[in-house]
N, C-alpha and C positions, 0 to 999 in steps of 0.2 A: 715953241720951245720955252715957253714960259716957267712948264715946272719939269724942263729938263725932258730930255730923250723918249717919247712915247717907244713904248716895246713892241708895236703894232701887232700885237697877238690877241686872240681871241679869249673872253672868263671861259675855263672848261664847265664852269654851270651855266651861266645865262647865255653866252656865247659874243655877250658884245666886247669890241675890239676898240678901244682906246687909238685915237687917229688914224680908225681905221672906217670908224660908223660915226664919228663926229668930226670928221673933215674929209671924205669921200671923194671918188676922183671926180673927174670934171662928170656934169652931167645928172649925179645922182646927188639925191637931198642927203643932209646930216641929221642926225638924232643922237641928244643927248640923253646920255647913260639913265637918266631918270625915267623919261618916257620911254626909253629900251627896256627897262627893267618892270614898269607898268605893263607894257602891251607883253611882256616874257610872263608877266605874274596872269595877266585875262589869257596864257596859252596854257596853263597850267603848270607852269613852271619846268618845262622838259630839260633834262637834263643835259648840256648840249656836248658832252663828253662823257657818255654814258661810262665807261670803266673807269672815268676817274673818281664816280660820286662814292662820295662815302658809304660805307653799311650806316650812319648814324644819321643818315640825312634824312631829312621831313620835307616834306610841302613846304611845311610853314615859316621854316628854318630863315630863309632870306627875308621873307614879312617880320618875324621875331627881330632881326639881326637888322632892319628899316625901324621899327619901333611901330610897325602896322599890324602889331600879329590879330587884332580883330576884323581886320579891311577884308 
């Protein structure tokens, strides 16, 4: 609760879920948002809410918007 109430919902682009994939129920490991969004960037960036993506959206758009747009 550190920075207040986790929404436990999922990004409708990468799909990771904020207390939901970095404090996992018993059993299963946590991954933080960084390496979620690495291992989401080596799948090709799928869209994990395919009708919410923009018309404007790129590949590259999350890389640009990390400051990796050459990675």
């Amino acid at each position: 609760m550190h920075f207040g109430n986790p929404a436990r919902t999922r990004c409708p682009c990468c799909g990771y879920g904020f207390e939901l994939d970095d404090a996992p129920r018993k059993g299963t490991e946590p991954i933080s948002c960084e390496a979620w969004f690495w291992e989401w960037a080596d799948r090709g960036h799928p869209w994990h809410e395919r009708d919410r993506r923009p018309a404007s959206w790129a590949d590259t758009t999350p890389l640009t918007a990390a400051g990796r747009a050459g990675w």
